[in-house]
Structures are given as C-alpha cells and as structure tokens.
N, C-alpha and C positions, 0 to 999 in steps of 0.2 A: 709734376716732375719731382718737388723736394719729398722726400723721405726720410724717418727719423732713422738713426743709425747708432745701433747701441752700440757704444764705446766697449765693451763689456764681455760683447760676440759681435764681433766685425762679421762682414760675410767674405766667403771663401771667394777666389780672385774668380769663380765661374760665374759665383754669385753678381760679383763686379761686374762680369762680361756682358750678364744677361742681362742685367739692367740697364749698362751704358748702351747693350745693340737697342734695347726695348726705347730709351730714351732719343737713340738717332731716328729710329723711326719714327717716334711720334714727330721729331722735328724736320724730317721728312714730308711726310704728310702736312703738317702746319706749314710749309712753303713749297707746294707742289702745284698750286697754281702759279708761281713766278718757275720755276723748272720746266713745269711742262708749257708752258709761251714759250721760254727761251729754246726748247727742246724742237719747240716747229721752227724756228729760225737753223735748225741743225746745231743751236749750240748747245753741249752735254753737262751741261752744269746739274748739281748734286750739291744737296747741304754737307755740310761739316762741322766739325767746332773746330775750332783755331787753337783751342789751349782754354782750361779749365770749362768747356762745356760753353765757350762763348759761338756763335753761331755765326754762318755767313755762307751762302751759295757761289760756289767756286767752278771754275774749268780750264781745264789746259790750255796754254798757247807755247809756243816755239820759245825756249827759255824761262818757263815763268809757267806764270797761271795771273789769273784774274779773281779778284774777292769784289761779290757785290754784299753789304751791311746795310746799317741804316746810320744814317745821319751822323745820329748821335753815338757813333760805335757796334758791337756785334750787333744782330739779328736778335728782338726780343723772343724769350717765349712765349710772348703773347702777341698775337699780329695786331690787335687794338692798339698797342704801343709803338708800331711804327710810324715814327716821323717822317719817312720819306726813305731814299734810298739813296749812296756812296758806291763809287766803282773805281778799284783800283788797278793797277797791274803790279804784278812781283816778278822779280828772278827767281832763279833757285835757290838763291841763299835767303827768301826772307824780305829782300828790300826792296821796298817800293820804287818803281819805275816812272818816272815822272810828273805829272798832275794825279792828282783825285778829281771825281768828277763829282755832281752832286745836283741832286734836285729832290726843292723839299714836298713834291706830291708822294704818299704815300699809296698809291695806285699802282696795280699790276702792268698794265699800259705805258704807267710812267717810268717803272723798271728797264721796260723792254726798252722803249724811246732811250733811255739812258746809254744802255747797253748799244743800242745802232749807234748811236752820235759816237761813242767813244772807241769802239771795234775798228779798226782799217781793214777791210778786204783781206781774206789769206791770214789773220789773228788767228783763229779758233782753231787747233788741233782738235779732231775729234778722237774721244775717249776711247776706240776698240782696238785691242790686240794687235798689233803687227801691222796697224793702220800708219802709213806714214807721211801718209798725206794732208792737204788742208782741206776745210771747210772755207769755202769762200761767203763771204758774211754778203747781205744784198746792201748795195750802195745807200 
C-alpha cells in the first residue's frame, strides 16, 4: 500500500482517486471473508476507512451503523496482525451507542459469533435503494 510520493510532483487529485479506489479494493479483498459470512447472515457490511486510511467493516442500521475493528483499534493491513475483533454501534453524528463488544479470537467465525451475540433482531437495515425495510438478524 505505502508509496513514495514526491514532494516535487505530487499527483493530480485523479491520480489520488485511482490509488485510494486501487487501495479500498485491495482492502476489500483482504477482508472479504468476514463480508462475505456476514453477507450469508443478510447483513451488508463492506470495508471502509474511517479517516486517514484506518479500516474497519461497516453496515447500516436504523439511526447509525455498526463498525467491526480489531481489538486494538482500526482493521490492520495485514490480517496476520489481527488481534481478534470489536463491535460497536454509532448514531449518525459519530458517537458510539452504548457498550463495545469484544473478543480476543481473531477468527472469521469468531467475527460472526460477535456480530450474532450483539445484533437484536430487526438491527441490520439492508444496503439497497428504496429498500426500507429490515433484515431480521437469526436469534
């Protein structure tokens, strides 16, 4: 991911574009086995960065969205460095909605597990268009 960047000849803001799309994708792909488990539960989660390139798999709910990370903060870019996995919920503005949740296996399974234990029923809006109804998560 890091690249040297000359000070000297910055690159044009497309240049920008094409590397940060180039960049989400890789980090896509590097956590596409926790999206696609979660994705058979019906829930839509999709990586992100949060702010400066830090990582973390997100998805709607009623109010908010939900951020899973690791442990020890963002999502590395190396999955070897994950310590296990954090699950939060936000509003819209930003601020976290009650507990964090956390367990330190860093396994895809233990992701999911996370993700059931802390989901209520009726959570998860799913991600399509004009969609405005819920996903009912499995007890």
């Amino acid at each position: 991911m890091a690249e040297f960047i000359d000070p000297n000849n910055p690159p044009s803001h497309e240049q920008w574009r094409a590397r940060y799309d180039r960049d989400m994708q890789e980090a896509a792909e590097l956590y596409r086995d926790v999206t696609d488990a979660l994705a058979r539960l019906e829930v839509p989660a999709e990586v992100t960065q949060t702010g400066g390139m830090c990582l973390a798999v997100t998805w709607p709910t009623r109010g908010g969205y939900w951020l899973l990370t690791d442990t020890e903060g963002p999502l590395p870019w190396n999955r070897e460095h994950v310590e296990g996995w954090a699950l939060g919920r936000y509003d819209d503005e930003d601020q976290l909605i009650g507990d964090t949740f956390d367990v330190s296996d860093p396994s895809v399974p233990a992701a999911v597990e996370l993700v059931l234990s802390a989901i209520r029923p009726g959570e998860c809006r799913r991600g399509f268009p004009n969609d405005t109804g819920v996903t009912t998560m499995p007890a």
